[in-house]
C-alpha positions in Angstrom: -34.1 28.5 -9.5 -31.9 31.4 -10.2 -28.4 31.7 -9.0 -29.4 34.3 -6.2 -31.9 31.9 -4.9 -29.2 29.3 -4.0 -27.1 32.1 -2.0 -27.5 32.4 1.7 -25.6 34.8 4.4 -23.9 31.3 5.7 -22.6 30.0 1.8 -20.8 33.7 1.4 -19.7 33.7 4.4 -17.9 29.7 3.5 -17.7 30.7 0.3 -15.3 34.1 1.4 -13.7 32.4 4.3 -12.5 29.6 1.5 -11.2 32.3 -0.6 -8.9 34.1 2.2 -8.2 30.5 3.4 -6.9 29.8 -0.7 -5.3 33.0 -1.0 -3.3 32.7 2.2 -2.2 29.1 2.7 -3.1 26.6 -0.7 -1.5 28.9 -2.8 1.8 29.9 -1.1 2.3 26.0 -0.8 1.2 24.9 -4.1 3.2 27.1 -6.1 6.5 25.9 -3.6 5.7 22.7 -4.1 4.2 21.9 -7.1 7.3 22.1 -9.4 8.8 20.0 -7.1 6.6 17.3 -7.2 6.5 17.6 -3.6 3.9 16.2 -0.7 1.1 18.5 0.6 2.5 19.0 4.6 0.6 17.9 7.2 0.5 21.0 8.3 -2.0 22.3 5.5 -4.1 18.9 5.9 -4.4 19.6 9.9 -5.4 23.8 9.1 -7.8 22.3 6.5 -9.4 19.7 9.2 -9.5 22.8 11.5 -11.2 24.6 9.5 -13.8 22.0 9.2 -13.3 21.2 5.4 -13.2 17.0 6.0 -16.5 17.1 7.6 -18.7 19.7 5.2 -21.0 16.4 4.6 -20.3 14.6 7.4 -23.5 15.1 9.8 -23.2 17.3 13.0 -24.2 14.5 15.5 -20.9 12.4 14.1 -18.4 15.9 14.2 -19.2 17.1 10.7 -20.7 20.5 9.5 -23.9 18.5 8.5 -24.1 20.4 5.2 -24.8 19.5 1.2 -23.2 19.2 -1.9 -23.9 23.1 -2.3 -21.4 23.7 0.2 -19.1 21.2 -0.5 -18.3 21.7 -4.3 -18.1 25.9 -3.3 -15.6 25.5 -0.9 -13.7 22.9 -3.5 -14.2 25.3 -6.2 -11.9 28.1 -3.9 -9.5 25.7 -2.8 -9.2 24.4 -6.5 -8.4 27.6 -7.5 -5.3 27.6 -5.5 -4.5 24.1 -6.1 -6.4 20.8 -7.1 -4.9 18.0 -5.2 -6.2 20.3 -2.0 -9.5 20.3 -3.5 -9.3 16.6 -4.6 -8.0 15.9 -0.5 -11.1 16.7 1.1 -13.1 14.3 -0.8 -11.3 11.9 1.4 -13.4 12.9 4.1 -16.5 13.8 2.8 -16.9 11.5 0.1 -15.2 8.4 2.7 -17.5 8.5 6.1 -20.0 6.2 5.1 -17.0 3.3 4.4 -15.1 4.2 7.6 -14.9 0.8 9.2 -15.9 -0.9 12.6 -19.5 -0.4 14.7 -20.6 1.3 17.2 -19.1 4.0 19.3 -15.8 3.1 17.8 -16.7 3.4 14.7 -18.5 7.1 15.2 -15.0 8.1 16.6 -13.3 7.6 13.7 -15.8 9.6 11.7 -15.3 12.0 13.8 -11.9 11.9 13.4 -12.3 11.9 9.6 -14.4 15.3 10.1 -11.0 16.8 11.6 -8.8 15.6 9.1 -7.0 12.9 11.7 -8.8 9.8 9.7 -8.8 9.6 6.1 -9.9 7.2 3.2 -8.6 6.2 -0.3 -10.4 4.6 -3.1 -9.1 1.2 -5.1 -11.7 0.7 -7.8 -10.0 1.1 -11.0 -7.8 -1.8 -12.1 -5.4 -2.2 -15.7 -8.0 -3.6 -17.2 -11.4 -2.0 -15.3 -11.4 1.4 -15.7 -14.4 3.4 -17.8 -15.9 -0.3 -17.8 -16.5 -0.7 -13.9 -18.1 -4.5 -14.0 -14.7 -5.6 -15.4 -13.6 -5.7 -11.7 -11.5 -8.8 -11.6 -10.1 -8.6 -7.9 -11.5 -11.3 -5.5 -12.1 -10.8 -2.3 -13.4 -14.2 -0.9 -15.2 -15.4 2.7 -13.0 -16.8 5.2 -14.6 -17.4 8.6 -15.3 -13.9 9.9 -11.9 -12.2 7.6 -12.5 -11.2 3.9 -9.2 -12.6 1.9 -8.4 -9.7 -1.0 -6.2 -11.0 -3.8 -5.8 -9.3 -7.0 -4.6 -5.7 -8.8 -5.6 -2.3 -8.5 -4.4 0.9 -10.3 -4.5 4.8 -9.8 -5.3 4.8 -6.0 -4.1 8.1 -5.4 -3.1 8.8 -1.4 -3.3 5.0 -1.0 0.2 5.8 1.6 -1.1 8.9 3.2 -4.4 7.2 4.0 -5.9 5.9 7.0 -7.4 3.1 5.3 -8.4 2.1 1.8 -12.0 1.6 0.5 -11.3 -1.6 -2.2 -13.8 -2.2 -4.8 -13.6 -6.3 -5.0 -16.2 -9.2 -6.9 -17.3 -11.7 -4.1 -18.7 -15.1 -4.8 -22.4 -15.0 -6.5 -24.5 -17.3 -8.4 -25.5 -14.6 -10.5 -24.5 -14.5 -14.2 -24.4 -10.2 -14.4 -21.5 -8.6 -15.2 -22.6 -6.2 -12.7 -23.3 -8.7 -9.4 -21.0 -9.0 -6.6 -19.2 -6.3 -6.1 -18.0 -5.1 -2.5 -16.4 -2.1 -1.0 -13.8 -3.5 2.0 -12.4 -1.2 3.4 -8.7 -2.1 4.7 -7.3 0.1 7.3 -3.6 0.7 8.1 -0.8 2.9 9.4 -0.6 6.1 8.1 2.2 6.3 5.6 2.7 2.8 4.8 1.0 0.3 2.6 -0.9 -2.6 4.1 0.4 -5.3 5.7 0.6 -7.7 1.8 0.4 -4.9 -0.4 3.0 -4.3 -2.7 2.8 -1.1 -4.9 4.7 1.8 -6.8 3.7 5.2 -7.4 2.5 5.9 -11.2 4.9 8.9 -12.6 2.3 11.1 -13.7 2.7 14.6 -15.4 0.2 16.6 -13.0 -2.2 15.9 -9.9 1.0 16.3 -7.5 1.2 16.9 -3.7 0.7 13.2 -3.3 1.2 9.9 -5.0 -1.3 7.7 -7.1 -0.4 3.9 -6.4 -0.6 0.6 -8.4 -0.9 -1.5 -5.8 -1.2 -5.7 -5.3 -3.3 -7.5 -2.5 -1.5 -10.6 -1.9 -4.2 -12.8 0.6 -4.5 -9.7 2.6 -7.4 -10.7 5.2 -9.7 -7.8 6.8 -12.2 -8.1 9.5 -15.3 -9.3 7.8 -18.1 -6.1 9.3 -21.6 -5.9 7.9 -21.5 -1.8 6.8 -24.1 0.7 8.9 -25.2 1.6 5.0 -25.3 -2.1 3.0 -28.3 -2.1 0.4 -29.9 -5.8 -0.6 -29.3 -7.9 -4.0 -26.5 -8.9 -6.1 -26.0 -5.8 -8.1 -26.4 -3.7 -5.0 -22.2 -2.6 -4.2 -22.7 -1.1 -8.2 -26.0 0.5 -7.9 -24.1 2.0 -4.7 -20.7 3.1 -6.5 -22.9 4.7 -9.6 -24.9 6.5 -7.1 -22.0 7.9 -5.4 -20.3 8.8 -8.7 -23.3 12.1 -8.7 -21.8 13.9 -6.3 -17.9 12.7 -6.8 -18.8 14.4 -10.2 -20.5 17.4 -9.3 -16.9 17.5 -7.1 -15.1 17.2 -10.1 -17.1 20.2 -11.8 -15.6 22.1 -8.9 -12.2 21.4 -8.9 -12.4 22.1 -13.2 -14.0 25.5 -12.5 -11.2 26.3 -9.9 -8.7 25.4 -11.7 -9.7 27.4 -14.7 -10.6 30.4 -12.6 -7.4 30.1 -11.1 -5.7 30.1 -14.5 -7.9 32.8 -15.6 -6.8 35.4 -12.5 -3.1 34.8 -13.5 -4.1 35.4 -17.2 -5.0 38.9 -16.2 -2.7 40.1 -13.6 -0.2 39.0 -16.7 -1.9 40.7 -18.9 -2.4 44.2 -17.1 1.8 44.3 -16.3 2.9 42.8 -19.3 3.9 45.6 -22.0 4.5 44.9 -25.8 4.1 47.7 -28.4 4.6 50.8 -26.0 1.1 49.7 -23.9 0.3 46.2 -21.5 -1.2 43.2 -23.5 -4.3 43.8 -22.2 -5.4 46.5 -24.3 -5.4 44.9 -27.4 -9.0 43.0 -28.8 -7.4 39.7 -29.4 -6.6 39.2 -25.5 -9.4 41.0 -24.0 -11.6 38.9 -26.2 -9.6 35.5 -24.9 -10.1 36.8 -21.2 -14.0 37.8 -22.3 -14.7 34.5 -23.3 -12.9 32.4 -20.7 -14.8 34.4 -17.6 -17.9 33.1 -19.8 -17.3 30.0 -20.3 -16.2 29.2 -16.2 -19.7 31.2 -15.5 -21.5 28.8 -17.0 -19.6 25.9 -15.9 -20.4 27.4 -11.9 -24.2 27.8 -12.7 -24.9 24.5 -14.0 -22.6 23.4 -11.3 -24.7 25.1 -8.7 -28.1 23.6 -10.3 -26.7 20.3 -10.1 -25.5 20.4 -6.4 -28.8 21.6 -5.5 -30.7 18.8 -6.7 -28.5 16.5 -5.0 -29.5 18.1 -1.7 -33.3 17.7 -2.8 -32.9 14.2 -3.2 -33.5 14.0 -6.8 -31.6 11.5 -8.5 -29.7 13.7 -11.0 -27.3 11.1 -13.3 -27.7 12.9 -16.4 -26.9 16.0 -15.0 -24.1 15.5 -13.1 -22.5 13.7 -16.2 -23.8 16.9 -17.9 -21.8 19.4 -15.6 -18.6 17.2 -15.4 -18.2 16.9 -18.9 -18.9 20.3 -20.0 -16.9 22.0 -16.8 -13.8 19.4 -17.8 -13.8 20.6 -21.4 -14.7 23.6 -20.2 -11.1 23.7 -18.3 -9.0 22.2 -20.7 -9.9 24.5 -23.0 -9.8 27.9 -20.9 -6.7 27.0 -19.2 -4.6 26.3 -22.5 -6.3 29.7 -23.2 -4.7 31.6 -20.5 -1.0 29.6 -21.1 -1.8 31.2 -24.7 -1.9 34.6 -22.7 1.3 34.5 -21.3 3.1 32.9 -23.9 6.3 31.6 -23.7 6.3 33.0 -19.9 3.1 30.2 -19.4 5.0 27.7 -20.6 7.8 27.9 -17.3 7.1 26.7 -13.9 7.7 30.4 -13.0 3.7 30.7 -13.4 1.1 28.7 -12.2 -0.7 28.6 -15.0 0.9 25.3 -16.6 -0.3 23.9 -13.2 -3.7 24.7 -13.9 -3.3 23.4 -17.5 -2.0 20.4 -16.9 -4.4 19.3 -14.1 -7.4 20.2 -15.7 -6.7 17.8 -18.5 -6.8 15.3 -16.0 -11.0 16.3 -15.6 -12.0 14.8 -18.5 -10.6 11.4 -17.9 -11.0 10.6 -13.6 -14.7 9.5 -12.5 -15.6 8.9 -15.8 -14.2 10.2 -19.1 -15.7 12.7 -21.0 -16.8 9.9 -23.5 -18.6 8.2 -20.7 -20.2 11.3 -19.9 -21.6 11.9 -23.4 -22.7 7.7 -22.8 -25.2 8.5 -20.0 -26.4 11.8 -21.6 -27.1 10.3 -24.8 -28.9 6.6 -23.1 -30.8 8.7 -20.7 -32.2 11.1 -23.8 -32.4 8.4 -26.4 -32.6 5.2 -24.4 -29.2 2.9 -24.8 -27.8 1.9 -27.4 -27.6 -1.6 -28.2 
């Protein structure tokens, strides 16, 4: 299908209002806060949950806009390009519905409250030693009447304070000798801007990926109400087949936020390079940075229509693994690579917090490692063209 075929009068019309919505709020606040390491304000997280961006997946008769992946990963892409922890922030709706605990009518109001942005999710899966290997998960979550008991350690949960509640990846008992059996998503609810009741945990100093903090946290006995999930498949490997399913569109998401960021990087890259004068005329005349801008809008083009490909077999249905590896690890390279580009551009200028370039630099090198490194990427490519190694 060609790229026109994907575009209807409704996507322009999120895709625009995104845009304006990026250019007018994200932007101001990210280049504020971003040097500062500071907290995205509730104030932006309530305009984005009016503006419907929890809910994009989430369906209509539970308070979402009952939309695709299409629509999802465009308006990511615009807000990414202002800043990528906003982008990354509405995956905590749309990517956390199905794990929003309870039943019943209860349950479909706190979905509802997740479309708005009032009810939001964060994910515990890796651990220090389970990360690109996911059936390493060691923490033990363990029957107890009608609670679950959780006891063990988990690392990068990013928003694990802001959240509502958090979606913990544990091993449960099973007879089963795969690596890959019993594994459980609990989720574990609590106030907003605390830890859980026996949690202890620290934020990780990272280097990018601010306006909120990514926890190492500790489950100490922590009991949760032991409910059957509205979505739970059969068999002892099914809480895997689950997580790797999910993984398609987190990384078709991720695509997004990469092609943001790099777009991003690339407008600054310009503007710079129309105002800024060397030799007697601006930098933009000369071959060697036309030729770096050339290539850069070429590169995030084809990142954004393999992107779009991808997205739309997710809302056909078709199981897509291979190419939603494919996308994230040639948009994440993709990134890296322009961004660093466009720092070039600006020189020493790029290399201040005066220009939000570095931003753009520095989170895009964090693409090629979160849900799933570029090496794993190249793993499922190569075992689903050549069969696995052994």
């Amino acid at each position: 299908m060609s790229a026109q075929g994907y575009w209807t009068d409704e996507r322009r019309m999120f895709q625009e209002t995104a845009r304006e919505f990026t250019d007018n709020e994200v932007l101001p606040v990210a280049n504020e806060l971003d040097p500062q390491k500071g907290i995205i304000p509730r104030s932006l997280i309530d305009q984005m949950g009016e503006m419907g961006y929890f809910g994009i997946t989430i369906p209509e008769d539970k308070g979402g806009l009952g939309l695709g992946c299409f629509e999802y990963c465009l308006i990511a892409e615009e807000l990414a390009r202002g800043w990528m922890s906003a982008a990354s922030l509405i995956a905590r709706g749309n990517g956390f519905w199905r794990s929003v605990p309870g039943e019943g009518a209860m349950r479909d109001e706190k979905i509802a409250l997740m479309a708005a942005g009032q009810y939001l999710g964060a994910f515990a899966m890796s651990e220090p030693n389970a990360g690109s290997d996911m059936a390493a998960v060691q923490c033990r979550a363990r029957r107890e009447g009608d609670e679950w008991v959780i006891s063990g350690n988990k690392y990068w949960c990013t928003f694990a304070d802001g959240a509502d509640f958090i979606s913990v990846i544990c091993r449960v008992e099973t007879d089963s000798g795969e690596r890959q059996a019993g594994m459980k998503s609990i989720a574990v609810e609590k106030p907003r801007g605390e830890l859980p009741a026996g949690v202890q945990g620290s934020p990780i100093p990272k280097i990018g990926y601010h306006g909120w903090k990514t926890y190492e946290l500790h489950f100490d006995n922590v009991r949760v109400p032991a409910l059957e999930e509205a979505t739970e498949q059969k068999g002892s490997n099914a809480g895997f087949v689950g997580i790797q399913q999910g993984l398609e569109v987190a990384r078709a998401h991720t695509a997004a936020r990469s092609i943001g960021a790099a777009q991003g990087a690339l407008n600054v890259a310009i503007e710079y390079a129309n105002e800024r004068e060397q030799f007697g005329r601006p930098i933009g005349q000369f071959q060697a940075i036309r030729f770096k801008i050339a290539t850069a809008a070429t590169e995030i083009e084809a990142a954004r229509q393999l992107m779009y490909y991808v997205c739309n077999e997710i809302d056909s249905g078709r199981r897509c693994d291979k190419e939603a590896a494919m996308v994230k690890y040639f948009a994440a390279e993709m990134s890296e690579r322009v961004t660093s580009e466009c720092l070039q551009v600006l020189g020493g200028a790029g290399y201040t917090t005066h220009y939000p370039v570095e931003r753009y630099w520095r989170d895009a090198r964090l693409t090629k490692i979160f849900e799933g490194t570029s090496e794993i990427m190249q793993r499922i490519i190569a075992d689903r063209l050549m069969g696995k190694s052994e």
